[in-house]
C-alpha positions in Angstrom: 69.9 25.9 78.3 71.2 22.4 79.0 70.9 21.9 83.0 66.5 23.5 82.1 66.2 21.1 79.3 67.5 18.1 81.5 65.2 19.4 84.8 62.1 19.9 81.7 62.8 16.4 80.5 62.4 14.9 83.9 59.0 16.7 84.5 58.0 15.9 81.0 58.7 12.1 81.9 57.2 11.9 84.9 53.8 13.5 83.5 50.8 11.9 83.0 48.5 14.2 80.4 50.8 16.2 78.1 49.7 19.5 75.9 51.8 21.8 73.5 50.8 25.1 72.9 52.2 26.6 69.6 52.5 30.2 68.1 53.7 31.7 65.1 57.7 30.9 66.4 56.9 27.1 65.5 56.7 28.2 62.1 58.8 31.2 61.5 61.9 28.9 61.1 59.9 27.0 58.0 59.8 30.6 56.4 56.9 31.6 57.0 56.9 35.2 58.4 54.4 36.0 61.7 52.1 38.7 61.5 52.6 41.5 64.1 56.9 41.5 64.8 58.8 44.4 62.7 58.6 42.7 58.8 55.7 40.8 59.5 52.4 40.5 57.5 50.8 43.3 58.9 53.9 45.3 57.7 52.8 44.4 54.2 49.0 44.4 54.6 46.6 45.6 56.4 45.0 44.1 59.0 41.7 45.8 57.8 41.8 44.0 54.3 41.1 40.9 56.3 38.3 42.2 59.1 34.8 40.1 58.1 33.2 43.5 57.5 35.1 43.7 54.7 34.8 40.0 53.2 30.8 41.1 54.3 31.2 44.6 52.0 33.4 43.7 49.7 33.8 39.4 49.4 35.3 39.9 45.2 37.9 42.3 46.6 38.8 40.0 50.0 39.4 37.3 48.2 42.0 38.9 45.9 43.9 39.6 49.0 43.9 36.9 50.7 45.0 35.2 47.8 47.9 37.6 47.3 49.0 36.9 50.9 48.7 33.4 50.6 51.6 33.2 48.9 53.4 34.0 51.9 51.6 31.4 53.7 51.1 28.5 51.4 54.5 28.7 48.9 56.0 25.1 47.5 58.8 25.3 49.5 57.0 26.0 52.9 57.7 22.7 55.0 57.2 21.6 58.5 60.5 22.3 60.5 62.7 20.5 63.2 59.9 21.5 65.5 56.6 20.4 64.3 58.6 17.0 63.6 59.6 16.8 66.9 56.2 17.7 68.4 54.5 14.9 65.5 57.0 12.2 67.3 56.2 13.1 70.9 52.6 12.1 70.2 53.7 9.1 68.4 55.8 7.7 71.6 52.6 8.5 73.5 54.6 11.3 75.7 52.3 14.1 74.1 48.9 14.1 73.8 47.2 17.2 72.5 49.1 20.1 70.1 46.7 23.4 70.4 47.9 25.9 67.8 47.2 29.7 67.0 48.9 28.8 63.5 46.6 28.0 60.5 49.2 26.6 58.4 48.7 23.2 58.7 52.3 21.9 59.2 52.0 20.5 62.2 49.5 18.0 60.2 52.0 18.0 57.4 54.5 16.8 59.9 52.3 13.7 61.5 50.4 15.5 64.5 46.7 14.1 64.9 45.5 15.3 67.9 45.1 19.0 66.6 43.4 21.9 67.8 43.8 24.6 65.7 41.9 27.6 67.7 42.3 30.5 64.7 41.5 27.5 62.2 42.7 26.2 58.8 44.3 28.5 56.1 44.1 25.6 53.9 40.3 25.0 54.0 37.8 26.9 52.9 34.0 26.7 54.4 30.5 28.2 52.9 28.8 30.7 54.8 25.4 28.8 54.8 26.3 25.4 54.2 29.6 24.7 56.1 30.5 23.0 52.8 34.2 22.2 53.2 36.7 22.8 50.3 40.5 22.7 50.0 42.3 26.6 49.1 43.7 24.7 46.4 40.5 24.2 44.5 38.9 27.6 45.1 42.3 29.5 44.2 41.9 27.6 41.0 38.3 29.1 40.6 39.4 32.8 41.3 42.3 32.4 39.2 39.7 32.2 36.5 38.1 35.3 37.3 35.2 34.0 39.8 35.1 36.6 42.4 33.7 36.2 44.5 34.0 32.3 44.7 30.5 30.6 45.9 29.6 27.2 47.1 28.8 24.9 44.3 26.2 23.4 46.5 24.0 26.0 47.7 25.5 29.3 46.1 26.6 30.6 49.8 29.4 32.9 49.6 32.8 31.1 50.4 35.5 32.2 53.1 38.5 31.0 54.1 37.9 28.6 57.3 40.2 31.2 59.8 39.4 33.6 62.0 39.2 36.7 60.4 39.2 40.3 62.4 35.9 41.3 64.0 35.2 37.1 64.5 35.0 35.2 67.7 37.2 31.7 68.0 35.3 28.7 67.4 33.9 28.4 71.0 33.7 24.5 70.6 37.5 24.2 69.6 38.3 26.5 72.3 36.5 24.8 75.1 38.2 21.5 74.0 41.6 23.7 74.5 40.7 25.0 77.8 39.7 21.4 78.9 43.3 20.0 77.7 45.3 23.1 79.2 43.0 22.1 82.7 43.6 18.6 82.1 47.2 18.8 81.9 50.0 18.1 84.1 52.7 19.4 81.4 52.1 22.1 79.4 54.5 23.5 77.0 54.3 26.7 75.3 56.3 27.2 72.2 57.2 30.2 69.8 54.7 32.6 71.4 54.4 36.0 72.7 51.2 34.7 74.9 49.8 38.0 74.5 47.0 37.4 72.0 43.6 36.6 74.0 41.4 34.1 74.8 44.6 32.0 73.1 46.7 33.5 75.9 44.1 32.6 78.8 45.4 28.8 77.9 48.9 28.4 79.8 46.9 30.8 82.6 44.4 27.9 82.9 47.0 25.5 82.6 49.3 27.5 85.6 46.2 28.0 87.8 45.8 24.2 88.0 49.2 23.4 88.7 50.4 22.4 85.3 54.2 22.0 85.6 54.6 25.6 82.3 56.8 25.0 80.0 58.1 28.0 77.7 60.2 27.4 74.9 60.1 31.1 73.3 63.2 33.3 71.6 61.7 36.3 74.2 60.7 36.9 77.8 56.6 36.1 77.7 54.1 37.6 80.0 54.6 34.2 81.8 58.0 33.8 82.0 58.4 35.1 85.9 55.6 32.1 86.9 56.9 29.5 84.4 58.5 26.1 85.4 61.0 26.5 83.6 61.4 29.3 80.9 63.8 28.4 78.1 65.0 31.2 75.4 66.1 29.6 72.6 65.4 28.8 68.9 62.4 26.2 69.3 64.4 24.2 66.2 66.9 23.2 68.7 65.4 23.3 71.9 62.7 20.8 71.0 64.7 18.5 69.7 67.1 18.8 72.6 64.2 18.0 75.2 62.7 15.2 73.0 66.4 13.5 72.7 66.9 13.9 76.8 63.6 12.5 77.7 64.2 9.1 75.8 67.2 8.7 77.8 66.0 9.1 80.8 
């Protein structure tokens, strides 16, 4: 892993526009589990609780859910990780300059990132369907943990859903164009803790590839872009991160 990580650190130095692409490996190591790997979510759920259909048909019975599953998501003891740190003081030295993320946990916020695009949205949040009221999960868990199911917006009495993409949705085109302007932009792009299977998400480091982006992949598996990757680094992304962040200040 060494000799990639020095050769990474070197292109990594020598870029001009830097952009991290995360997936649910960033935050497995915090404890949170992914969704689609053996023991994952949608080994305890399924996926079809959480289609919009049924927050559409059902919103009372959606909500109960999803609030069950939070728990998984959203526990006290969930924290960012070596990772997200390590991303958070990349941007802070001015070496990176965008973090685009398929997680909705929030922890690369937690952990000091500001430049953030999170493409499948914010588990923490909550928006109104007519409105776009913003709320915090917090507050509205509160609510349904006093019996109001469905929870609605205290403003204009629109139904309330969590701000993520749910099943049967379409990304957030505006947040996704801003990704697919930062993965084109880019001279370094580095893709961490993900399959790259999931589409449009997956479309990024392609973008990023096509344009001659020096790819980055920092994943425990091979990746559909492992054979046309720069450099292509299996390992835990709790030490390889670190390891590349450490080598590139010494160079």
């Amino acid at each position: 892993m060494s000799d990639d990580i020095q050769r990474a650190a070197a292109a990594l130095e020598a870029a001009d526009t830097v952009v991290a692409f995360t997936g649910a490996g960033v935050s497995t190591a915090s404890g949170i589990p992914d969704f689609r790997s053996e023991g994952g979510l949608w080994d305890q759920y399924d996926p079809a609780e959480f289609h919009y259909q049924r927050f559409k048909r059902d919103p009372g019975g959606f909500w109960e859910k999803r609030v069950e599953m939070y728990d998984h998501v959203f526990g006290d003891d969930i924290e960012p990780n070596e990772a997200h740190e390590t991303l958070a003081a990349l941007e802070q030295r001015d070496v990176l300059d965008t973090v685009i993320t398929q997680n909705i946990d929030d922890l690369h916020r937690d952990a000091g990132t500001e430049s953030l695009l999170e493409i499948h949205g914010n588990g923490r949040r909550v928006r109104c369907e007519e409105c776009d009221k913003l709320s915090t999960l917090d507050e509205i868990r509160e609510r349904i943990e006093s019996g109001e199911l469905p929870p609605r917006c205290q403003a204009c009495d629109g139904l309330l859903k969590p701000d993520v993409v749910l099943f049967g949705e379409e990304l957030p085109e505006t947040t996704m164009q801003q990704a697919r302007t930062a993965a084109r932009e880019a001279d370094f792009f580095l893709a961490i803790g993900s399959s790259l299977t999931v589409e449009p998400a997956a479309s990024l480091p392609r973008i990023a590839h096509r344009t001659g982006s020096s790819l980055v992949i920092v994943n425990l598996e091979a990746t559909g872009f492992s054979d046309v990757a720069s450099f292509d680094v299996r390992s835990d992304v709790t030490e390889a991160l670190p390891e590349l962040a450490a080598t590139v200040e010494q160079l």
